[in-house]
C-alpha positions as CSV (number, residue, x, y, z in Angstrom):
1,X,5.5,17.5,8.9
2,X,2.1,18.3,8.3
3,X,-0.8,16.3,10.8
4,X,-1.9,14.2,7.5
5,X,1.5,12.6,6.8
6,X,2.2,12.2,10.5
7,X,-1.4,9.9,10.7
8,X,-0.1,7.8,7.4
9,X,3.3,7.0,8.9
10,X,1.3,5.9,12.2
11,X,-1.1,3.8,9.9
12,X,2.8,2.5,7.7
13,X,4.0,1.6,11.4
14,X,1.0,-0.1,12.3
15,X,0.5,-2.2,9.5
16,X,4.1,-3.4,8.9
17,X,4.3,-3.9,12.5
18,X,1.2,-6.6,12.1
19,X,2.9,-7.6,9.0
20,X,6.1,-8.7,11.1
21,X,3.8,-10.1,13.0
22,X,2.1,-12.6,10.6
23,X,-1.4,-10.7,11.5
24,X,-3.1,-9.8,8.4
25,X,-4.9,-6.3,8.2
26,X,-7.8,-5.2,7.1
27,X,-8.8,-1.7,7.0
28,X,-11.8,-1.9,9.4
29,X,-10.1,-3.3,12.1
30,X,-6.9,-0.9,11.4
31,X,-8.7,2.2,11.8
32,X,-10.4,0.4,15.6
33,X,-7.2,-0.5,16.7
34,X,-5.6,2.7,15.7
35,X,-8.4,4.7,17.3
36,X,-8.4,2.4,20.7
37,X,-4.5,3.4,21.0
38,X,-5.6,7.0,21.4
39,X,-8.9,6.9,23.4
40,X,-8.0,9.1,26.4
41,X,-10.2,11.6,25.4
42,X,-12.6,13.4,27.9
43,X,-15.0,16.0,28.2
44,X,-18.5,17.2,26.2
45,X,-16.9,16.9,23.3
46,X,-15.6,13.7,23.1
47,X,-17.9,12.3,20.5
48,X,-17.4,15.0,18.3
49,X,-13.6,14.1,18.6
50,X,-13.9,10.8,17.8
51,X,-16.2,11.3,14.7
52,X,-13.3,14.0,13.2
53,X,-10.5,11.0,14.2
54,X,-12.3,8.1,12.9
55,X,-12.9,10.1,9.4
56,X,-9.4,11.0,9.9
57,X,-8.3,7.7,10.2
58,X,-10.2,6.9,7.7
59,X,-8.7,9.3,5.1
60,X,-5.2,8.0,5.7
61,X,-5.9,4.2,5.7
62,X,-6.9,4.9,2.4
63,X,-4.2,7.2,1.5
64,X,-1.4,4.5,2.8
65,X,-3.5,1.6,1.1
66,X,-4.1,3.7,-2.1
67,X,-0.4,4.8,-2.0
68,X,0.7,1.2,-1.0
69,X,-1.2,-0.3,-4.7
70,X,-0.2,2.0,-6.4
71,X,3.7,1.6,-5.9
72,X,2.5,-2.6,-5.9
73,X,1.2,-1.5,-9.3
74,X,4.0,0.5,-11.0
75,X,6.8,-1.1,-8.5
76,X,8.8,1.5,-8.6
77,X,11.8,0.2,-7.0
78,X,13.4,4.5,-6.3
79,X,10.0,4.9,-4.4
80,X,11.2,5.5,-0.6
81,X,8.2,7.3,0.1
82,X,7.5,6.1,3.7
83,X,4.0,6.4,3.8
84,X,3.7,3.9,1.6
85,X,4.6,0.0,1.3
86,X,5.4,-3.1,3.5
87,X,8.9,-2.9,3.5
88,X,10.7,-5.9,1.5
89,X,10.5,-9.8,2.8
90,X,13.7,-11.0,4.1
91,X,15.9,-12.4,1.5
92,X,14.2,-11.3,-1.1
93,X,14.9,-7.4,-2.0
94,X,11.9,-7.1,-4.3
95,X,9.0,-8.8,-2.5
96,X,6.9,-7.1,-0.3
97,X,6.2,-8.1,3.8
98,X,2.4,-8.1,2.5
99,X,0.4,-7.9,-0.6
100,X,-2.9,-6.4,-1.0
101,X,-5.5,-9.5,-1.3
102,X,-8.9,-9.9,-1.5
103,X,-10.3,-13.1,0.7
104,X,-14.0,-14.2,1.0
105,X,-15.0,-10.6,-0.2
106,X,-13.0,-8.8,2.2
107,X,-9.7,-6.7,1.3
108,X,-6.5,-7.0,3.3
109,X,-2.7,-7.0,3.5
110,X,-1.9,-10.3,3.7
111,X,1.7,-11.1,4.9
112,X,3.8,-12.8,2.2
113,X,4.5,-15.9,4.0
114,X,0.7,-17.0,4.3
115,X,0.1,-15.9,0.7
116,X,-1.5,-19.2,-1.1
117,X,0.4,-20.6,-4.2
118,X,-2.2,-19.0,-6.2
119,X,-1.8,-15.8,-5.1
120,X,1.9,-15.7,-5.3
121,X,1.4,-16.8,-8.6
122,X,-1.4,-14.0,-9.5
123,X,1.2,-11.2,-8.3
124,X,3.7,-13.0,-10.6
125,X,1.4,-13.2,-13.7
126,X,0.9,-9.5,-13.0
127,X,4.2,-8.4,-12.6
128,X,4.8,-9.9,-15.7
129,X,2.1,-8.4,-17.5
130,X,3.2,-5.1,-16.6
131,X,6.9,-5.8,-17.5
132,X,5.5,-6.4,-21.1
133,X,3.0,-3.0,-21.2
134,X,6.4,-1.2,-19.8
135,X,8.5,-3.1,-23.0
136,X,5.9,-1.5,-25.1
137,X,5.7,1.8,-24.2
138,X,9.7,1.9,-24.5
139,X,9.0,0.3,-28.2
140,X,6.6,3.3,-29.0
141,X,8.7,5.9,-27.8
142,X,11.6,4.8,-29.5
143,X,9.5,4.8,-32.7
144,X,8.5,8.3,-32.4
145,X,11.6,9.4,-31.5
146,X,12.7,7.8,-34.8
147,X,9.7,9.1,-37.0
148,X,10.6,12.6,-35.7
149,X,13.9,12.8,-36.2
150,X,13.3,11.4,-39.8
151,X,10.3,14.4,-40.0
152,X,13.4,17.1,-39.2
């Protein structure tokens, strides 16, 4: 397993361990916390170790975050990629343990359970929106399926 992956499954644990937690995360404090858990680090060099780990860090939050929107996005529900997503909320096999929200400016995962009405609702309206641009693409394959095979 490469040094990259390892980093994203450390960020995955992380995160859904907040998550279970009912702590929301936001990337900034993530990648502090994540760096303060591996800070015994002496010598001349030190500073130059913690710039290449914070830029690390850095690299992956955005990896598991861009990973974890992205499977939000398409909700691929064979997706057991496990550098990616929140796991699922008890009792409820397709919802998330944390949505990606932004609050006052700032973007964080947000565990499900202190989700707003609203925003449960905005997830919703999306998730519906792209059940309807996934009927569609399924109507215009069917039809050029059909126009070919009439072409042959």
């Amino acid at each position: 397993m490469s040094a990259n992956k390892r980093l994203v499954l450390e960020v995955a644990s992380v995160v859904n361990g907040r998550l279970e937690r009912g702590i929301i995360v936001y990337p900034e404090w993530l990648k502090q916390e994540m760096l303060s858990r591996h800070s015994d680090i002496h010598g001349e060099d030190k500073d130059w170790y913690l710039v290449c780990a914070s830029d690390a860090l850095e690299v992956a939050i955005k990896e598991f975050l861009s990973k974890t929107a992205r499977k939000e996005r398409e909700h691929d529900p064979d997706e057991d990629d496990e550098t990616c997503g929140t796991g699922t909320f008890p009792g409820f096999p397709k919802i998330q343990r944390g949505y990606l929200v932004v609050r006052a400016g700032k973007r964080g995962m947000i565990p499900t359970a202190q989700l707003t009405t609203a925003e449960l609702l905005e997830k919703a309206d999306r998730y519906d929106s792209m059940g309807e641009g996934c009927r569609e693409h399924a109507r215009q394959l069917r039809r050029f399926a059909a126009e070919r095979a009439m072409e042959a």
